[in-house]
C-alpha positions as CSV (number, residue, x, y, z in Angstrom):
1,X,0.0,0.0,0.0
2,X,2.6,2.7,0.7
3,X,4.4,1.4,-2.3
4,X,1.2,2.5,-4.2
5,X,0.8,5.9,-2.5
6,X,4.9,6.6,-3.0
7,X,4.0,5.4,-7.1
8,X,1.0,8.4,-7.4
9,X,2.7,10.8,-5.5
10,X,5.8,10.5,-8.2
11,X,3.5,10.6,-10.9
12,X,1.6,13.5,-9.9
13,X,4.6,15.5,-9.1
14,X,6.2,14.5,-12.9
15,X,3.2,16.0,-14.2
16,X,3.4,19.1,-12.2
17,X,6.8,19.5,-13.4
18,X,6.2,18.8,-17.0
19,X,3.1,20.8,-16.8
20,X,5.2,23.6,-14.8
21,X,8.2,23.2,-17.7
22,X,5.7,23.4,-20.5
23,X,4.3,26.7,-19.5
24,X,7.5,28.3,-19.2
25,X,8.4,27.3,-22.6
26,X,4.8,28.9,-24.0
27,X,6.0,31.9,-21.6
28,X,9.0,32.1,-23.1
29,X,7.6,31.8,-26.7
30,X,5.1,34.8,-25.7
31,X,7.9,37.0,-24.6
32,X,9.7,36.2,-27.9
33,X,6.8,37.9,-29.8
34,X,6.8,40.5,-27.6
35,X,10.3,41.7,-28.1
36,X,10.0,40.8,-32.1
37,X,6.9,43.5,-31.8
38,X,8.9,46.1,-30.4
39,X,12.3,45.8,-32.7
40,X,14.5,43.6,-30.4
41,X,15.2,41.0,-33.2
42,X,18.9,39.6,-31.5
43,X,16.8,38.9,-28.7
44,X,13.9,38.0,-29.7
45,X,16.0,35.3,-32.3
46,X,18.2,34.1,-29.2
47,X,15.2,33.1,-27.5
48,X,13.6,31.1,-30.6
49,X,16.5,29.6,-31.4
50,X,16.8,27.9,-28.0
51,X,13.3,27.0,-27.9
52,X,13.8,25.3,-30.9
53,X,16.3,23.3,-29.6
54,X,15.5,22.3,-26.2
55,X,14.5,19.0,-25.5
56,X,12.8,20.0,-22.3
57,X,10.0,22.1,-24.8
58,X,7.2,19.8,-26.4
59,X,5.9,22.0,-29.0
60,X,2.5,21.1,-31.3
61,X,3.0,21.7,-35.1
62,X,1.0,24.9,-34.7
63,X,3.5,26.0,-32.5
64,X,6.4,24.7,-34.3
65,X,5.8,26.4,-37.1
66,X,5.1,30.1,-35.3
67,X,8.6,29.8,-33.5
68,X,10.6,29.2,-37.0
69,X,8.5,31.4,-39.0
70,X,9.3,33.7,-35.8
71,X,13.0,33.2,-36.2
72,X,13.0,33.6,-40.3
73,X,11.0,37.1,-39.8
74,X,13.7,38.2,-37.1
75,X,16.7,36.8,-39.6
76,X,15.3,39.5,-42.4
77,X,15.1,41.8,-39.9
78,X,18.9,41.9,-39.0
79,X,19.5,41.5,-42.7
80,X,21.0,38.1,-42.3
81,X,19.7,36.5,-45.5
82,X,22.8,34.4,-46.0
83,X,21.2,32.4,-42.8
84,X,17.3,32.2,-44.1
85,X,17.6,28.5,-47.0
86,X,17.7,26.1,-43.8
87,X,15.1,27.8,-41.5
88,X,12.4,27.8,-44.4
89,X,13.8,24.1,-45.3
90,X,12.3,23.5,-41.6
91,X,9.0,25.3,-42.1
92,X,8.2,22.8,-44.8
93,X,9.7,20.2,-42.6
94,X,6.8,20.8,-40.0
95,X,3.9,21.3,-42.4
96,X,4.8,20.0,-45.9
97,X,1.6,22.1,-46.9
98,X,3.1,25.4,-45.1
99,X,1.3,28.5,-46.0
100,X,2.0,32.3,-44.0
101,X,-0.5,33.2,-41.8
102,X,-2.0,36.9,-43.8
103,X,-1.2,39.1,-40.7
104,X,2.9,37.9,-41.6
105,X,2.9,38.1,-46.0
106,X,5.7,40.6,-45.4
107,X,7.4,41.5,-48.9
108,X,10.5,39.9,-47.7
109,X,9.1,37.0,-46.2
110,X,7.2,36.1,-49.2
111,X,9.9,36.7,-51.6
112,X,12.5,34.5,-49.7
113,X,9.6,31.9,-49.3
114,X,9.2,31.2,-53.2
115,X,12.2,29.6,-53.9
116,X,11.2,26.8,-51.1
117,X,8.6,24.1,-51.2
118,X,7.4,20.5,-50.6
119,X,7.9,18.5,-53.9
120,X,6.0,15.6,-53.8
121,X,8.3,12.6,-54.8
122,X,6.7,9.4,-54.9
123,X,2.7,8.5,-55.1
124,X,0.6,5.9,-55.6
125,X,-3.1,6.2,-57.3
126,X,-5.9,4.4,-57.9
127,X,-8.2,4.9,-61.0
128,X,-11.7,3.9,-62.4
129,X,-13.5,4.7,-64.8
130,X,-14.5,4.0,-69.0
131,X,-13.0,2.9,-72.2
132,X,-14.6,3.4,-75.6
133,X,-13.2,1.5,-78.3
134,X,-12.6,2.5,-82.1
135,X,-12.1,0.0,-84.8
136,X,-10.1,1.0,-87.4
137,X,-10.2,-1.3,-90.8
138,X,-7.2,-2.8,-92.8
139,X,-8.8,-5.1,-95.2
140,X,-11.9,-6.4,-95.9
141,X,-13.0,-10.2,-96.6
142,X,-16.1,-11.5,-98.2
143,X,-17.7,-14.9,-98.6
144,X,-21.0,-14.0,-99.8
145,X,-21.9,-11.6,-102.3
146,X,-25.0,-10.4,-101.1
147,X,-23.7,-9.7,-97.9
148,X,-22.4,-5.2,-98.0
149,X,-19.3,-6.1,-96.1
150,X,-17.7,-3.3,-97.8
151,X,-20.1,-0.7,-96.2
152,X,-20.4,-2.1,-93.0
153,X,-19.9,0.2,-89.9
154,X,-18.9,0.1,-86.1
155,X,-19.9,0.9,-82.9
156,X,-17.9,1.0,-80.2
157,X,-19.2,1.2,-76.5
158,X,-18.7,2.0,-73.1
159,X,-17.0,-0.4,-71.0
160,X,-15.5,-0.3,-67.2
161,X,-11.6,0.7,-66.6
162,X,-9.4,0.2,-63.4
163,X,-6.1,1.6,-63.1
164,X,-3.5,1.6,-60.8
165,X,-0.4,3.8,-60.7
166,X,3.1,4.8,-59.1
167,X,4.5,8.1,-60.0
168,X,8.1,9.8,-59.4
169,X,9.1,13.2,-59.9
170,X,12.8,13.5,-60.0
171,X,12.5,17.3,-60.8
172,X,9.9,20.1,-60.4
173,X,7.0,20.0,-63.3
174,X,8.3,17.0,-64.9
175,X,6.5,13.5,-63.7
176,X,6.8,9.8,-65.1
177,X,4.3,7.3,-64.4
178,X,3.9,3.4,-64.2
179,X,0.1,2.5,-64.6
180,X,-1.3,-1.0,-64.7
181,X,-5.2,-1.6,-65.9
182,X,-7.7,-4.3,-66.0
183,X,-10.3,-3.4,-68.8
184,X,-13.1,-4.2,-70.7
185,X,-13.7,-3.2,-74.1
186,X,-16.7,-3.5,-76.8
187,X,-17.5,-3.0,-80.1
188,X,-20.2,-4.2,-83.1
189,X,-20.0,-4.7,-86.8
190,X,-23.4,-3.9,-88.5
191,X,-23.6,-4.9,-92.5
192,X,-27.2,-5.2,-94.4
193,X,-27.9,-7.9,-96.7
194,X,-29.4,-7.0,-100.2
195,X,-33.1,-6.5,-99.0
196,X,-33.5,-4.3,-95.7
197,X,-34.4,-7.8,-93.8
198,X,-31.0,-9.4,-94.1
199,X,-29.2,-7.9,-91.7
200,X,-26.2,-8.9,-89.5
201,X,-24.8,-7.5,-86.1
202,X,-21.7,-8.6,-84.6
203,X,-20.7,-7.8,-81.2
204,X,-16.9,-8.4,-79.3
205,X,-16.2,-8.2,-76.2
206,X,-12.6,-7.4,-74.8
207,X,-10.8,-7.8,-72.0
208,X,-7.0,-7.3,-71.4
209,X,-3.9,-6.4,-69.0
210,X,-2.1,-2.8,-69.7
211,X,1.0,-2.3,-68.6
212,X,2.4,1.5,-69.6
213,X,4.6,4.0,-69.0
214,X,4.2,8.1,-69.1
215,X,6.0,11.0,-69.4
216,X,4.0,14.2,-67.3
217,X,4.1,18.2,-67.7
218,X,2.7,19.7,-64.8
219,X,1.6,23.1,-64.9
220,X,0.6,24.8,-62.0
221,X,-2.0,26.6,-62.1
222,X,-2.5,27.1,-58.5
223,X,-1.1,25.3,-55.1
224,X,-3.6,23.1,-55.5
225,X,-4.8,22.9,-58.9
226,X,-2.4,21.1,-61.6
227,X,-2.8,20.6,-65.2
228,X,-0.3,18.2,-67.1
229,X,-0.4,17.0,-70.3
230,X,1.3,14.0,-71.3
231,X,2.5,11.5,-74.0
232,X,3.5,7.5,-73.0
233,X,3.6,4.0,-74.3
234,X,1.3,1.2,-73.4
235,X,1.4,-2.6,-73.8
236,X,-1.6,-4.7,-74.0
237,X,-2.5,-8.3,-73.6
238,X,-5.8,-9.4,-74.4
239,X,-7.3,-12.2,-72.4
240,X,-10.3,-12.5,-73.9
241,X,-12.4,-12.2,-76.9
242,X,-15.6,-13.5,-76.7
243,X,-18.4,-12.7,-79.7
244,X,-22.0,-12.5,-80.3
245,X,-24.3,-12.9,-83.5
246,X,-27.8,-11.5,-84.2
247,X,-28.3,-12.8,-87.5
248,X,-31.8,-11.4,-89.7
249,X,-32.9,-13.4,-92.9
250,X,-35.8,-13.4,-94.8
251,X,-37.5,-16.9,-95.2
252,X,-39.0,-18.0,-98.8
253,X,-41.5,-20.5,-99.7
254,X,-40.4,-23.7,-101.1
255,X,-40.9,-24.4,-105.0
256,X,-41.8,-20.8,-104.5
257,X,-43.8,-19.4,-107.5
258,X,-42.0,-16.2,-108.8
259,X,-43.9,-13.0,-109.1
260,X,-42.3,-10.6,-111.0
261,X,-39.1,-11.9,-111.1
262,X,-38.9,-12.2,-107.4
263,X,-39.5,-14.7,-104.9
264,X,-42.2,-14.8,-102.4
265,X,-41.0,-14.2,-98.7
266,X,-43.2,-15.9,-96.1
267,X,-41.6,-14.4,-93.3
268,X,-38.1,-13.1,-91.4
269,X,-36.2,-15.6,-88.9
270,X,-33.6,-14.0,-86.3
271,X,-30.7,-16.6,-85.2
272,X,-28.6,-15.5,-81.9
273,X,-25.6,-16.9,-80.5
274,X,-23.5,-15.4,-77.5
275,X,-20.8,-16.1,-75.7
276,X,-18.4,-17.7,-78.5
277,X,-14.8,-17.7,-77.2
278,X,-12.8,-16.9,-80.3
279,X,-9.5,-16.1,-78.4
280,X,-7.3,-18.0,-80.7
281,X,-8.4,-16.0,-83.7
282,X,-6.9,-12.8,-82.1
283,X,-3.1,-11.6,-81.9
284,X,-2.9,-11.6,-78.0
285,X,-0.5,-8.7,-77.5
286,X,-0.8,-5.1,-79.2
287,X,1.8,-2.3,-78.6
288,X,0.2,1.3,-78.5
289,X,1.0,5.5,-78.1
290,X,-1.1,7.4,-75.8
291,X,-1.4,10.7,-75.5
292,X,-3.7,12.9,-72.8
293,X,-4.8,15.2,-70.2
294,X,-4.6,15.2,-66.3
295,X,-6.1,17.6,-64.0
296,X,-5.6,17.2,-60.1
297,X,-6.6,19.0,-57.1
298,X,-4.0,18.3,-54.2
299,X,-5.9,18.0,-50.4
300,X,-2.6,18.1,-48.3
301,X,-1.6,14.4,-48.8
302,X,-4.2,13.5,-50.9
303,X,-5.0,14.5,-55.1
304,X,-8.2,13.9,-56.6
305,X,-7.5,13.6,-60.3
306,X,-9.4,13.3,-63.7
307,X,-7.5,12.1,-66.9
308,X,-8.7,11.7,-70.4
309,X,-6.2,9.9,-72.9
310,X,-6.0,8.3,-76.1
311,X,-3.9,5.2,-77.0
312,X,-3.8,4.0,-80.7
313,X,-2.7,1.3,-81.6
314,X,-0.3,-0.3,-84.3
315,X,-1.2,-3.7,-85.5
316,X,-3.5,-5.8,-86.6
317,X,-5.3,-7.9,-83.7
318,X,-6.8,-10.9,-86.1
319,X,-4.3,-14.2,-86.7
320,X,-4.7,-14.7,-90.5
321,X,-3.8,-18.1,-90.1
322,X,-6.9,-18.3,-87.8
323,X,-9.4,-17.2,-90.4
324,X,-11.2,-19.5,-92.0
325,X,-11.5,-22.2,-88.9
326,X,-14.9,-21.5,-87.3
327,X,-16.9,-23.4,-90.2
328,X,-20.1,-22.4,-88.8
329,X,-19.3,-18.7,-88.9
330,X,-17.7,-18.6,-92.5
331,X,-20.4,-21.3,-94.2
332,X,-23.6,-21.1,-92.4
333,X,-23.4,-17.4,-91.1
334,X,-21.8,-16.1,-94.1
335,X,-19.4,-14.1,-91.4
336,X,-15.6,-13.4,-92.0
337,X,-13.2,-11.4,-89.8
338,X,-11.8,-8.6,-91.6
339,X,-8.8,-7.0,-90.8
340,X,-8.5,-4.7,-88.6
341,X,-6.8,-2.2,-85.5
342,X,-7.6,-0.8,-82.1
343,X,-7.8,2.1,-80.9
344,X,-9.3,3.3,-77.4
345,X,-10.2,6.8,-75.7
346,X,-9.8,6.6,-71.8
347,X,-11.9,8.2,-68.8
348,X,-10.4,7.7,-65.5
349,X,-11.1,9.5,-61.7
350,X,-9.6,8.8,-58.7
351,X,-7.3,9.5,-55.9
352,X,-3.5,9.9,-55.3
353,X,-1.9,9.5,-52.1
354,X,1.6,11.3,-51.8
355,X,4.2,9.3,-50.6
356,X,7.3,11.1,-50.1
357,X,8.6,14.9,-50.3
358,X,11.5,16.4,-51.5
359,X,11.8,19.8,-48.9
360,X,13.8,22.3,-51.2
């Protein structure tokens, strides 16, 4: 028991202590501004400098800062600029997203401050968003003359994008990024028969791996808001293609009886098929430029970003050798593959965390 009352009593009167210490320091700190107000810089600086120093002082960031932006103001003061690169080096130190107080935007003070900053370094980032494909046409096969392959067109669609990044700044305004994504892309060929009921729609469905690598201009258009255009190189591998068919045809009577040199339709059948896996009729890798446009808006650690970017690519994404090998497609469907490239435009928001700062 007295071994518990001799344990509070010590702890009480650490406290005290601490607590007494502590308010010397903040009495110290008060008299520093004091003498600052009324022009005695030297010792106004002497006692900053110590405060900064001692161990026995536990200062809050708030506090922090005042005492070195304190010390910096007295430093122009005595016109001892030569002295100023490591004090503001600290400010950022403290509070990587440091901005004066407007009661202390001296001239001086402001001038000296521009040539210092936080650089972000290193971030990570994580994207989603959409990718709309375009279909760009090499050659074109035909199997059935009926059949306006020729003048058949594409739609691309809308399909889900996730990114993932790492970026490095080794100087200021100049960025280069690593970006993985997992996407899905989609597209249909539509091609009419010779009468308005024969009519064929195609549909493919992507997915791939992207693997690329950027080259960033930022411009700055605030401390918070930065604009950067860039240019990169991106490597895909498709996983998957998977198809659909919606097939239209007229139906004609048997031993039909021809009426004006035609012959008489007795009605229109539609034919569907999904899900065919034609992988191995597609080249699975496809090298690609990209070009784009990122805004961000930086929240201390944090940047919310938007990009938009285009990557086209170079090659042709059918296997010739693959061509004619679905029987069913080429004989009974009267489809072909033509040849063709792919192109995608990219929407992408999401969030970057800053990992590491470069205090200049």
């Amino acid at each position: 028991m007295r071994r518990f009352k001799w344990t509070i009593l010590t702890l009480i009167l650490l406290v005290s202590t601490t607590n007494f210490a502590q308010s010397g320091c903040l009495g110290r700190l008060e008299n520093a501004e004091k003498l600052f107000d009324q022009g005695n810089f030297n010792q106004s600086l002497a006692i900053l400098e110590g405060l900064e120093t001692e161990s026995a002082c536990e200062f809050n960031k708030i506090e922090k800062e005042n005492i070195l932006v304190m010390i910096v103001r007295n430093l122009i003061e005595l016109d001892r600029v030569e002295e100023l690169d490591p004090w503001y080096k600290k400010i950022f130190d403290n509070n990587k997203y440091f901005e004066p107080r407007t009661e202390i935007l001296e001239e001086d003070f402001m001038l000296h401050l521009e040539g210092h900053t936080a650089r972000p370094v290193w971030d990570i980032g994580v994207g989603l968003g959409v990718r709309m494909t375009f279909v760009e046409r090499i050659k074109t096969y035909s199997i059935y003359e009926e059949l306006d392959y020729l003048n058949s067109f594409y739609e691309g669609e809308f399909k889900p994008s996730f990114g993932l990044s790492v970026g490095y700044m080794p100087w200021k305004n100049h960025r280069f990024v690593l970006s993985g994504n997992f996407n899905q892309m989609g597209h249909k060929r539509i091609f009419f028969g010779y009468t308005e009921d024969y009519l064929v729609e195609f549909g493919e469905d992507i997915k791939s791996l992207s693997l690329g690598l950027q080259y960033n201009y930022q411009f700055n258009l605030s401390k918070k808001i930065i604009v950067s255009p860039y240019v990169g190189y991106e490597m895909n591998y498709f996983t998957k293609f998977e198809n659909s068919l919606l097939l239209t045809v007229p139906v004609y009577e048997s031993n039909q009886v021809i009426e004006d040199g035609l012959p008489i339709k007795t009605g229109v059948t539609t034919i569907v098929k999904n899900e065919m896996d034609r992988t191995l009729t597609r080249i699975p890798f496809d090298h690609f430029i990209a070009g784009g446009l990122d805004v961000s808006y930086r929240v201390r650690r944090l940047s919310l970003f938007l990009n938009a970017s285009f990557q086209y690519g170079f090659s042709n994404v059918i296997d010739p050798t693959q061509r004619y090998q679905d029987k069913e497609l080429v004989y009974e469907y009267y489809y072909l593959d033509e040849d063709y490239k792919l192109h995608f435009m990219t929407l992408q928001a999401g969030v970057r965390y800053n990992l590491k700062y470069k205090i200049k």
